[in-house]
DOGUTI-721296 format. One record per residue (C-alpha): chain; x, y, z. Coordinates in pm, whole numbers, plus 50000, padded with zeros to 5 digits. Each point is the difference from the previous one (the first is absolute). Layout:
<sites>
[site "A", [X, Y, Z]]
...
</sites>
This chain:
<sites>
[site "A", [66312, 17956, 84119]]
[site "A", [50130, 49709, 50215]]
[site "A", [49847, 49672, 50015]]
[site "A", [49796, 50099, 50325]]
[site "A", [49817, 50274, 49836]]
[site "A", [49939, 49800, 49678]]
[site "A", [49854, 49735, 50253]]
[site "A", [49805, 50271, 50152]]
[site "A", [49814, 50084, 49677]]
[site "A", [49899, 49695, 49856]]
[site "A", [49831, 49908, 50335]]
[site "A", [49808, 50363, 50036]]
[site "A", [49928, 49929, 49566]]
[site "A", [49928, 49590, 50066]]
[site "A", [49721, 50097, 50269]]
[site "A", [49859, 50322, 49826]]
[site "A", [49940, 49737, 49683]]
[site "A", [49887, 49740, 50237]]
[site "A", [49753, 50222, 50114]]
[site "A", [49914, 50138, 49669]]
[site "A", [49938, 49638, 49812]]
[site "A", [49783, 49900, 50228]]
[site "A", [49774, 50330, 50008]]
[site "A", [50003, 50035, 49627]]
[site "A", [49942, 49595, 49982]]
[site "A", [49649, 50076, 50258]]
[site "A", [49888, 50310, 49800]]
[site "A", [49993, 49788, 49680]]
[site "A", [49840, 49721, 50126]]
[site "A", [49733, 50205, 50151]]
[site "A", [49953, 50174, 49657]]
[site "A", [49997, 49682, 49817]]
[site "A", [49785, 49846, 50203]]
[site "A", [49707, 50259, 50106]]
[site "A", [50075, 50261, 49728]]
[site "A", [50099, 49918, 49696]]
[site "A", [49688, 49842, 49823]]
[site "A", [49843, 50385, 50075]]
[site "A", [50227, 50130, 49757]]
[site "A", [49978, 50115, 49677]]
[site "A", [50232, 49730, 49841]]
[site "A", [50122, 49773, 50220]]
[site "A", [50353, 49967, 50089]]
[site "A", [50187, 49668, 49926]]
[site "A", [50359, 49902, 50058]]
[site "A", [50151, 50362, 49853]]
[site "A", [49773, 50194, 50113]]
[site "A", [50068, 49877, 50351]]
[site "A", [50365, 50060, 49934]]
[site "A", [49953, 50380, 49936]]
[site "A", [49772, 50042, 50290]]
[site "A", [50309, 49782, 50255]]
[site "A", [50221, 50274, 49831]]
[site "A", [49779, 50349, 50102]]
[site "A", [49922, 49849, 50323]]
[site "A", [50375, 49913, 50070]]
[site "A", [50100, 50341, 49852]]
[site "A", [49756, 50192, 50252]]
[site "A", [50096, 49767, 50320]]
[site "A", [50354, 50126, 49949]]
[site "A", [49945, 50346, 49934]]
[site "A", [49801, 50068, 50278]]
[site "A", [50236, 49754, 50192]]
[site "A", [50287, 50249, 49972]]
[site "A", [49797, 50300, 50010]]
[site "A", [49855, 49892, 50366]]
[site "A", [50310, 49768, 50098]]
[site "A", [49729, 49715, 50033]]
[site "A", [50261, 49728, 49841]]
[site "A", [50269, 50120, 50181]]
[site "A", [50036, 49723, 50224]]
[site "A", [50318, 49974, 50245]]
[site "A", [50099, 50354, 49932]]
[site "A", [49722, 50165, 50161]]
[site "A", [49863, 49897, 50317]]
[site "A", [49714, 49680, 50009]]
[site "A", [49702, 50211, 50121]]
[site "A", [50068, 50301, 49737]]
[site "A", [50011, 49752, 49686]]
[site "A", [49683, 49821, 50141]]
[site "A", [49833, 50344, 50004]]
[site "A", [50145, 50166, 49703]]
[site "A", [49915, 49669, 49821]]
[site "A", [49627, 50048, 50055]]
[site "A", [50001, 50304, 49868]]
[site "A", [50178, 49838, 49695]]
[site "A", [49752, 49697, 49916]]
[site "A", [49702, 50300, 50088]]
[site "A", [50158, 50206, 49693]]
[site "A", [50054, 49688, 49805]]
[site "A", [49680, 49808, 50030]]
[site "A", [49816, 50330, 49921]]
[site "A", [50192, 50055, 49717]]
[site "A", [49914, 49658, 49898]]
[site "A", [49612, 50029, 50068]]
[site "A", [49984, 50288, 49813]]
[site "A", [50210, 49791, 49674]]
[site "A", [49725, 49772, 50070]]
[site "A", [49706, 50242, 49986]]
[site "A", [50151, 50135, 49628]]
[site "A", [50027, 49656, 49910]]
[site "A", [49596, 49935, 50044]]
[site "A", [49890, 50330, 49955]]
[site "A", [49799, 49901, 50368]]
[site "A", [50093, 50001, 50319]]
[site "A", [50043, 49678, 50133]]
[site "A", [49937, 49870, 50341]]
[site "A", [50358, 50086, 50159]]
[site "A", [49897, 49766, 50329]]
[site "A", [50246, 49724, 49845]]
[site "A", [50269, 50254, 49933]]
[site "A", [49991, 50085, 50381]]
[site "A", [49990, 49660, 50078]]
[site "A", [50306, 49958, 49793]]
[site "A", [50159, 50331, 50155]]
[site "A", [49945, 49873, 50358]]
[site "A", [50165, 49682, 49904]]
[site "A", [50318, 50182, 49837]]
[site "A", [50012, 50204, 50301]]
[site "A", [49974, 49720, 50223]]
[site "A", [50258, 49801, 49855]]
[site "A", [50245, 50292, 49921]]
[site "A", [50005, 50091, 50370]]
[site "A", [50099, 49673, 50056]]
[site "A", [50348, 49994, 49730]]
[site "A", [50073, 50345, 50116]]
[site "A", [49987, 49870, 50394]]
[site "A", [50163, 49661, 49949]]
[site "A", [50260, 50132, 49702]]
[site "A", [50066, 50350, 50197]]
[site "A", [50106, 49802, 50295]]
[site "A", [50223, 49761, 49845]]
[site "A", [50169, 50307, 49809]]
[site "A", [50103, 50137, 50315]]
[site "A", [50120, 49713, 50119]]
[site "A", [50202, 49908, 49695]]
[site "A", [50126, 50314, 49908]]
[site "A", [50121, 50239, 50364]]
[site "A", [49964, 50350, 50009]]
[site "A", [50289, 50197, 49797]]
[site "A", [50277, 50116, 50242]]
[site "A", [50029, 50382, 49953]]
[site "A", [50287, 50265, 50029]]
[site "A", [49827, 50331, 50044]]
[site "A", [50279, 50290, 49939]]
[site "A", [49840, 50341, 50074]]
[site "A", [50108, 50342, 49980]]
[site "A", [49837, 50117, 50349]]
[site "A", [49826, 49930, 50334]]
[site "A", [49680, 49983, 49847]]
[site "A", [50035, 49665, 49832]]
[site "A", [49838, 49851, 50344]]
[site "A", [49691, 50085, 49881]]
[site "A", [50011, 49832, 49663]]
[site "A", [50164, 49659, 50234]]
[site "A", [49678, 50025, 50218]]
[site "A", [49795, 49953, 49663]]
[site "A", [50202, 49746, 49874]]
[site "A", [49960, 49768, 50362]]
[site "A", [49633, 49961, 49830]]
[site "A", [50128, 49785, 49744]]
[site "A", [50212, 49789, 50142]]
[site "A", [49916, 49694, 49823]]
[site "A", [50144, 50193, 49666]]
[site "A", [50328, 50222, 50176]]
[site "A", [50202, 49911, 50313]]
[site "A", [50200, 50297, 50020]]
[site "A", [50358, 49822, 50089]]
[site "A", [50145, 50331, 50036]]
[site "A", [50026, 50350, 49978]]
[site "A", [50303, 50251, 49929]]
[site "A", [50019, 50366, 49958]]
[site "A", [50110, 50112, 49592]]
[site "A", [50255, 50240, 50220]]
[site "A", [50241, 49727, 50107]]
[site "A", [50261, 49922, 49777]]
[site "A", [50048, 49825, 49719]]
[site "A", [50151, 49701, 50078]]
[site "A", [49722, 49956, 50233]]
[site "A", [49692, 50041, 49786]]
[site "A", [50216, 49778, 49737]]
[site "A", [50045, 49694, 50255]]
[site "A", [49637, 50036, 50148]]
[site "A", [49821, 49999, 49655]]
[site "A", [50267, 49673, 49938]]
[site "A", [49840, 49846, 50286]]
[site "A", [49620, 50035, 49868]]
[site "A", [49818, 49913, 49680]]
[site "A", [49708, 50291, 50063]]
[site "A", [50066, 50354, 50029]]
[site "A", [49804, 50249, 50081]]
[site "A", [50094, 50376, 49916]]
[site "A", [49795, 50266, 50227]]
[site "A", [50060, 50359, 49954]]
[site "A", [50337, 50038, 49950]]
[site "A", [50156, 50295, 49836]]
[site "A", [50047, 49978, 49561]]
[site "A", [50395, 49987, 50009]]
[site "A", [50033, 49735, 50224]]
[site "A", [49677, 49782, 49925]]
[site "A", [50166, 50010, 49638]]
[site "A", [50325, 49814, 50137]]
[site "A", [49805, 49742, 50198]]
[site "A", [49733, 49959, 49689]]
[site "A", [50283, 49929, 49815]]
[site "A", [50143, 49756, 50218]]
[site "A", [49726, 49786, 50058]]
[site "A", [49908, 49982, 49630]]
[site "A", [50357, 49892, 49933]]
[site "A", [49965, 49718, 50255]]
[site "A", [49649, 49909, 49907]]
[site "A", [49785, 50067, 50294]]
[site "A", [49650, 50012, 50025]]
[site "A", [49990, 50396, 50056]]
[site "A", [49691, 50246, 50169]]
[site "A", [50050, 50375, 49974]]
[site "A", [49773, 50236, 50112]]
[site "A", [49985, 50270, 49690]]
[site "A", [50065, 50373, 50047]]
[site "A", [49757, 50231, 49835]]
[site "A", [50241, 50047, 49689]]
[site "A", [50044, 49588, 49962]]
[site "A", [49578, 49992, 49994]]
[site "A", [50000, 50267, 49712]]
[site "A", [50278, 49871, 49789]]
[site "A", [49805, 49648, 50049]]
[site "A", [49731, 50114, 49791]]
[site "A", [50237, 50210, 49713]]
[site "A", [50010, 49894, 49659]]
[site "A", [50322, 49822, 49855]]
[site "A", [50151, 50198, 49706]]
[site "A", [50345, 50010, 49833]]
[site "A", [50203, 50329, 49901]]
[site "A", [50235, 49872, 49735]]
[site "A", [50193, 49679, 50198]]
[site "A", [49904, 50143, 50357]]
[site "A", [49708, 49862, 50171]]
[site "A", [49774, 50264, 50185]]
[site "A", [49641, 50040, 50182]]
[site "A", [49800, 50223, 49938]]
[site "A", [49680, 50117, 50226]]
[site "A", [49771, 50313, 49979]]
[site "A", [49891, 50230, 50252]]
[site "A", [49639, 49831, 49917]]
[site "A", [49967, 49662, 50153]]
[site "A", [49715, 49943, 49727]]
[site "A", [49964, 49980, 49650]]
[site "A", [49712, 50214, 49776]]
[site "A", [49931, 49693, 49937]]
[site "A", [49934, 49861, 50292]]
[site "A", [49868, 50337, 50138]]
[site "A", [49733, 49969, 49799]]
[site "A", [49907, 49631, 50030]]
[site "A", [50048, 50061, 50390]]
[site "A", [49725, 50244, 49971]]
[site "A", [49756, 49863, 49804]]
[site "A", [50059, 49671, 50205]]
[site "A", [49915, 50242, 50335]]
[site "A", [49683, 50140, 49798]]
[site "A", [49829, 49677, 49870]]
[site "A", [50099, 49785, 50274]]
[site "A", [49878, 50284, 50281]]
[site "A", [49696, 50089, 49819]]
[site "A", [49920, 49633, 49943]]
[site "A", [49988, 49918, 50392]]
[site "A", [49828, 50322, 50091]]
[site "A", [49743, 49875, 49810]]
[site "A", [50033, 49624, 50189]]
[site "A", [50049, 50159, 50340]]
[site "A", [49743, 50243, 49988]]
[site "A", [49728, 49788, 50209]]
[site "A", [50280, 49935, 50300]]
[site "A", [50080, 50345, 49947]]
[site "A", [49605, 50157, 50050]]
[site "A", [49944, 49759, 50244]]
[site "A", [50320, 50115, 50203]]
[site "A", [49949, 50374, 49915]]
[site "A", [49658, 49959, 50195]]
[site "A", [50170, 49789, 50280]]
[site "A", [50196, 50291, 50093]]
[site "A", [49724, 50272, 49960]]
[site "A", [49743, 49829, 50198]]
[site "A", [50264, 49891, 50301]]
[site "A", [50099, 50374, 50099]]
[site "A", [49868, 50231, 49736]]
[site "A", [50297, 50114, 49905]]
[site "A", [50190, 50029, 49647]]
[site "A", [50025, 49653, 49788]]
[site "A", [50393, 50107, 49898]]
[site "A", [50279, 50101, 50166]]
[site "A", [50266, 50213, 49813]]
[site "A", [50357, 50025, 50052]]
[site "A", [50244, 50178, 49833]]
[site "A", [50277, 49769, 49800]]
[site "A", [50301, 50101, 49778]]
[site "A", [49978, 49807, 49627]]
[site "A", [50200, 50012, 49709]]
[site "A", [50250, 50335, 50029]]
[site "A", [49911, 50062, 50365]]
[site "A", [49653, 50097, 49893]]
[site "A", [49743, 50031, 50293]]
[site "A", [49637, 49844, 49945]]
[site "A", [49750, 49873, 50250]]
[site "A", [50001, 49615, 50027]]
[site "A", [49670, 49851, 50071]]
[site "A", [49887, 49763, 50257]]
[site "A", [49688, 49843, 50151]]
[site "A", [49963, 50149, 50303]]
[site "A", [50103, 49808, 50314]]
[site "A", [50059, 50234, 50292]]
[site "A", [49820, 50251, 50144]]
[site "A", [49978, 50318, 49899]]
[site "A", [50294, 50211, 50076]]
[site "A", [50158, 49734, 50069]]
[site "A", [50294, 50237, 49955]]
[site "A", [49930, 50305, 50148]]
[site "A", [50340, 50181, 50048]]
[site "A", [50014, 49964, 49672]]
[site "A", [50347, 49786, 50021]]
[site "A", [50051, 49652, 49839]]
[site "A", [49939, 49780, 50256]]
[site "A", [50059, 49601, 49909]]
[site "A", [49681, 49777, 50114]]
[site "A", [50155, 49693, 50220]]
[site "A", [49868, 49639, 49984]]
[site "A", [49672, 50027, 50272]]
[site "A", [49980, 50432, 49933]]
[site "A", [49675, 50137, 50182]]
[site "A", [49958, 50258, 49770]]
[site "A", [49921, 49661, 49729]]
[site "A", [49574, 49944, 49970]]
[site "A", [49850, 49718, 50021]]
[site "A", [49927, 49995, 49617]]
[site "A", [50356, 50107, 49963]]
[site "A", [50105, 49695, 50107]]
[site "A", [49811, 49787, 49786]]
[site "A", [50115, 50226, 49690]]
[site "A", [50349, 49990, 50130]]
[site "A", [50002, 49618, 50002]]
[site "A", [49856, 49944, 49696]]
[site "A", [50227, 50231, 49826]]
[site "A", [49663, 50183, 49895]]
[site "A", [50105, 50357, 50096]]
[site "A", [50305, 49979, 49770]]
[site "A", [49671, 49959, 49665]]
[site "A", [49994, 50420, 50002]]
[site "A", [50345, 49990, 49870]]
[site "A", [49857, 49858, 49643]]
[site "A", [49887, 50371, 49945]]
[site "A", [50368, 50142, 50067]]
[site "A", [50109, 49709, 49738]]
[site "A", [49699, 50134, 49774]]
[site "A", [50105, 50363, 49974]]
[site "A", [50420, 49990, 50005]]
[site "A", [50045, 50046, 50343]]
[site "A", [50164, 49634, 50025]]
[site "A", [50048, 49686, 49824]]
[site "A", [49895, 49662, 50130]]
[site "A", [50368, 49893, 50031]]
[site "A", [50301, 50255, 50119]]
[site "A", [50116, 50132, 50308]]
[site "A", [49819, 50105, 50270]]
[site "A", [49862, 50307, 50031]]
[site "A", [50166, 50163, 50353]]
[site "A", [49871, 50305, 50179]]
[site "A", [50215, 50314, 49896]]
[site "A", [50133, 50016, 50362]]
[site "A", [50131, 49692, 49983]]
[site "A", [50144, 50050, 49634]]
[site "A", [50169, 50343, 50163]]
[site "A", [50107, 49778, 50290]]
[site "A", [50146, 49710, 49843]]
[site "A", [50172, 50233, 49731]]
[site "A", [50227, 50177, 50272]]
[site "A", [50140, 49636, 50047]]
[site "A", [50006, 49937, 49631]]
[site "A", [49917, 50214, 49729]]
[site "A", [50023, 49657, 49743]]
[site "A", [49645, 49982, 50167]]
[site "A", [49858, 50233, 49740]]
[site "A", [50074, 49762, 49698]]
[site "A", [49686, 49772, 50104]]
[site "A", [49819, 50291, 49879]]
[site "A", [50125, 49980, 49648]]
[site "A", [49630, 49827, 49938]]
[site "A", [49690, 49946, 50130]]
[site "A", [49934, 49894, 50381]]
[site "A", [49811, 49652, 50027]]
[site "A", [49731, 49838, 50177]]
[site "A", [50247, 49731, 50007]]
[site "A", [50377, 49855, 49898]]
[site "A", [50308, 49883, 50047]]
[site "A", [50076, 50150, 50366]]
[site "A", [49637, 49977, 50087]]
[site "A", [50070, 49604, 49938]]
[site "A", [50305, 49930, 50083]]
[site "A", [50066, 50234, 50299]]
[site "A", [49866, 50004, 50353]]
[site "A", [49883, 50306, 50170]]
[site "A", [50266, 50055, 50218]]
[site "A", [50261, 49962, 49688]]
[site "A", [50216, 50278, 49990]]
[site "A", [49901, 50263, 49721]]
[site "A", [50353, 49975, 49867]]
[site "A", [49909, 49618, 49920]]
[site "A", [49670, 50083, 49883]]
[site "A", [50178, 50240, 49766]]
[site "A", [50202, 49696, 49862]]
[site "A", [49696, 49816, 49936]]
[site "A", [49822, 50285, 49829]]
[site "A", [50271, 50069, 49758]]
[site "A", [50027, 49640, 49956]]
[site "A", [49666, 49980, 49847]]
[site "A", [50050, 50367, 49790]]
[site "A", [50291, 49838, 49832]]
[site "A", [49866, 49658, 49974]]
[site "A", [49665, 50141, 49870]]
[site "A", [49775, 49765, 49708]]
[site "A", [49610, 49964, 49957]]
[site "A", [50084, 49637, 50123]]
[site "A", [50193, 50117, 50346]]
[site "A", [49653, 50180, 50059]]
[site "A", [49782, 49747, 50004]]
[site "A", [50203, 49756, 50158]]
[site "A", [49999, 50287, 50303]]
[site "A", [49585, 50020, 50006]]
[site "A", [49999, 49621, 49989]]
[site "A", [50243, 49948, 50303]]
[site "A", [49793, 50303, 50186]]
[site "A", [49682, 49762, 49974]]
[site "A", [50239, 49781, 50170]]
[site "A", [50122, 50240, 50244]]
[site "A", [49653, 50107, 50111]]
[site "A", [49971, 49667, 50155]]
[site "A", [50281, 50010, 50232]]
[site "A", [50056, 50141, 50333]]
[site "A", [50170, 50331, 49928]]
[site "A", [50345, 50012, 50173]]
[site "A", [49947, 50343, 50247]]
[site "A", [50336, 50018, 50193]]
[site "A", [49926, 50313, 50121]]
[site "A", [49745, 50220, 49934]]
[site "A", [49781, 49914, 49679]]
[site "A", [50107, 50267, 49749]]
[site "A", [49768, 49871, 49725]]
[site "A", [49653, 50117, 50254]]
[site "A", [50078, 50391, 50005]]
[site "A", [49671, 50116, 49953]]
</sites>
């Protein structure tokens, strides 16, 4: 690491504890001062010590989880919203510490207060610091080598950040090498993109050697072996991975997670869920669900369930037919349930029964599974478990990425997979329910 990056760091870690200090310092004071004589036992000078700690433990988790102290990397107006839905996790968190502490619940007006403040102020350091980062530290000057014509696409994404890449260049991995040796010379940031295993190997190798700061773009087989387990045959290291991304273990805790959790906000939904149900009926008359057919875990078919939000038949030559942004066919309660999310609440029951988990890949249409598998048949391994109502390339991927890249992302999170991972993904889809969706394109998410 050169002395820029190092610089780098400390000033993204100086303003995330700048930021956390004074939150933690407000949440205290507020509990000291409104709070704390409604306790149990009060707290004195220890006491406050251990609750500075748990609040300073659960600003930074949810910090990384949402990228809400991220400040400088990403762009101002994503850490200013990701960081509300940080303090919103936090200061609940911390109400609810509050509430065991008096066995009552308190009046959480000065809490808000307190939370507005934060907020307030935090906008401010992330505004103020973010700009100054930019100015201090200049985008990275990039050397894109690709292995085809295709890498345009990828350079059109990467115009959208151009306070974090300026791509200085951009050279073919087919030219010879002397070439790729003296252009990687001239550059501290590389950035590999699809280039074929023998020669990627060469130029890894290279740029490792000479210490750059090095971006490849992972073929299927690099994503697997990422999540294999480390063993040693006699004095030869080796990795070892299964044809089952999961453990029993995990298996098992993965499904009695799905069970609990789904059953649990059945339960909580169920009043939006009548109320909806009767929405729909009274409207047109028609049925409250719509079914479609899905593949899950193994390529098995089951009917996914949705709210109803089109008319009826909305499909009636009986071919897939993907709803676009302002769709006629779309109700006028549809559109309500669509925005809200609500007509995705069905899906609980699919969770409920096996049909899917709450976190995995999605669950395509078998046409498209045939039709994407003609292209690549590595598209049947994100069937090696459970479809999801969300994950990784839900998340992370737009829906005009390229099923090939969504591919990546779901065996990213297969071979990456913990309890933890999990939640972090329902926690950053409360997040993502929030934002304008990204629909290049048609909207592939709104097929029924």
């Amino acid at each position: 690491m050169n002395n820029s990056e190092a610089l780098r760091r400390l000033y993204v870690l100086v303003t995330a504890a700048i930021i956390t200090v004074f939150e933690t310092a407000v949440a205290i004071f507020i509990m000291n001062r409104f709070y704390n004589a409604q306790f149990r036992t009060m707290l004195y000078l220890r006491g406050h010590i251990l609750m500075a700690g748990i609040y300073i433990v659960m600003l930074i988790f949810m910090g990384r989880v949402f990228g809400g102290l991220s400040v400088g990397i990403r762009k101002n107006t994503e850490v200013v919203f990701s960081h509300f839905f940080t303090l919103l996790f936090v200061d609940f968190s911390f109400y609810v510490l509050l509430v065991l502490l008096s066995l009552k619940f308190p009046d959480p007006s000065q809490l808000l207060l307190g939370a507005l403040i934060q907020y307030a102020v935090a906008c401010a350091i992330i505004s103020i610091l973010g700009n100054l980062y930019r100015r201090l530290f200049k985008p990275y000057e990039l050397l894109i080598i690709y292995g085809n014509e295709s890498v345009n696409d990828f350079m059109s994404k990467l115009d959208t950040r151009r306070d974090r890449f300026h791509i200085r260049d951009a050279i073919s991995s087919s030219g010879s090498e002397e070439e790729l040796r003296a252009a990687i010379d001239a550059n501290n940031t590389v950035m590999l993109v699809d280039i074929p295993a023998e020669k990627r190997n060469k130029i890894f190798k290279y740029c490792y050697e000479n210490s750059k700061r090095l971006y490849v773009m992972p073929k299927i087989s690099d994503i697997i072996l990422n999540g294999a387990t480390p063993i040693n045959m006699f004095d030869t290291p080796l990795l070892f991975t299964d044809a089952n991304p999961f453990e029993y273990e995990e298996r098992v805790i993965k499904r009695a997670w799905d069970i609990l959790f789904s059953l649990f906000l059945i339960i909580l939904l169920s009043p939006i869920m009548l109320i909806t149900a009767a929405a729909i009926k009274i409207s047109d008359g028609g049925p409250v669900f719509y079914r479609q057919v899905r593949c899950t875990k193994n390529g098995r078919r089951f009917n996914i369930l949705k709210f109803r939000s089109m008319i009826v038949d909305a499909e009636k030559a009986g071919k897939a037919m993907l709803a676009t942004e302002n769709d006629p066919r779309i109700t006028k309660v549809g559109r309500i349930i669509r925005k809200c999310r609500i007509d995705e609440l069905p899906q609980l029951i699919n969770v409920l029964v096996g049909d899917m988990s709450f976190v995995g890949p999605r669950p395509e249409r078998p046409e498209f599974i045939e039709k994407y598998m003609e292209e690549m048949p590595e598209f049947s391994y994100r069937m090696k478990i459970r479809a999801g109502i969300t994950g990784y390339a839900q998340l992370y991927g737009k829906y005009n990425t390229k099923p090939y890249d969504k591919l990546k992302f779901d065996l990213y999170y297969m071979e990456q997979f913990s309890i933890g991972l999990d939640i972090k993904l329902m926690i950053l889809t409360i997040k993502i329910l929030f934002m304008k969706e990204s629909t290049e394109g048609f909207s592939e998410r709104k097929d029924a």
